[in-house]
C-alpha positions as CSV (number, residue, x, y, z in Angstrom):
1,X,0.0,0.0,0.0
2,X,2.8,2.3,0.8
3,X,4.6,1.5,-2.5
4,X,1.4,2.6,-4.2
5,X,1.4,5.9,-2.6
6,X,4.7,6.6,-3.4
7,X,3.8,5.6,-7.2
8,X,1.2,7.7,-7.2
9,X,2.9,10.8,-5.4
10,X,6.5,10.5,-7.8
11,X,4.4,10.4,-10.8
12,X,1.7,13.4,-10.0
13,X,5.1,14.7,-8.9
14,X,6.9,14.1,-12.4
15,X,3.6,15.6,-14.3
16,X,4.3,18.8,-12.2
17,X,7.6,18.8,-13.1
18,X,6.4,18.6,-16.7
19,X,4.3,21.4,-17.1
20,X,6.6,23.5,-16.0
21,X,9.6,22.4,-18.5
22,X,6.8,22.8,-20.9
23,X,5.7,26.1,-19.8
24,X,9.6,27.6,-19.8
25,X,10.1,25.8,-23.6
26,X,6.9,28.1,-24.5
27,X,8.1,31.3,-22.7
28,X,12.1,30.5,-24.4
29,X,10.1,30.3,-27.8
30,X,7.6,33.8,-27.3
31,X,11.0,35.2,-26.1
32,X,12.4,34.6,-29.2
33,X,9.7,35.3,-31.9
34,X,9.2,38.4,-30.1
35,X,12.7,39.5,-30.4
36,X,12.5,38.2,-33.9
37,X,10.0,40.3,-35.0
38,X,11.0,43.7,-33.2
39,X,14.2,43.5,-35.4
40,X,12.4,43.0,-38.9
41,X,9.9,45.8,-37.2
């Protein structure tokens, strides 16, 4: 039972951890397009 609570923590844990990699990939990318476009603006 304890195994299975520690499964269940690690990988709610891990999709956390996800979002925000995926969040800061997405901010990287705006970053860049936006500084991208201000130059050919």
């Amino acid at each position: 039972m304890n195994l299975h609570k520690i499964k269940k923590y690690s990988t709610s844990e891990i999709q956390e951890k996800l979002k925000k990699s995926k969040l800061d990939v997405l901010t990287n990318e705006n970053d860049f397009l936006v500084k991208n476009l201000k130059k050919a603006g």
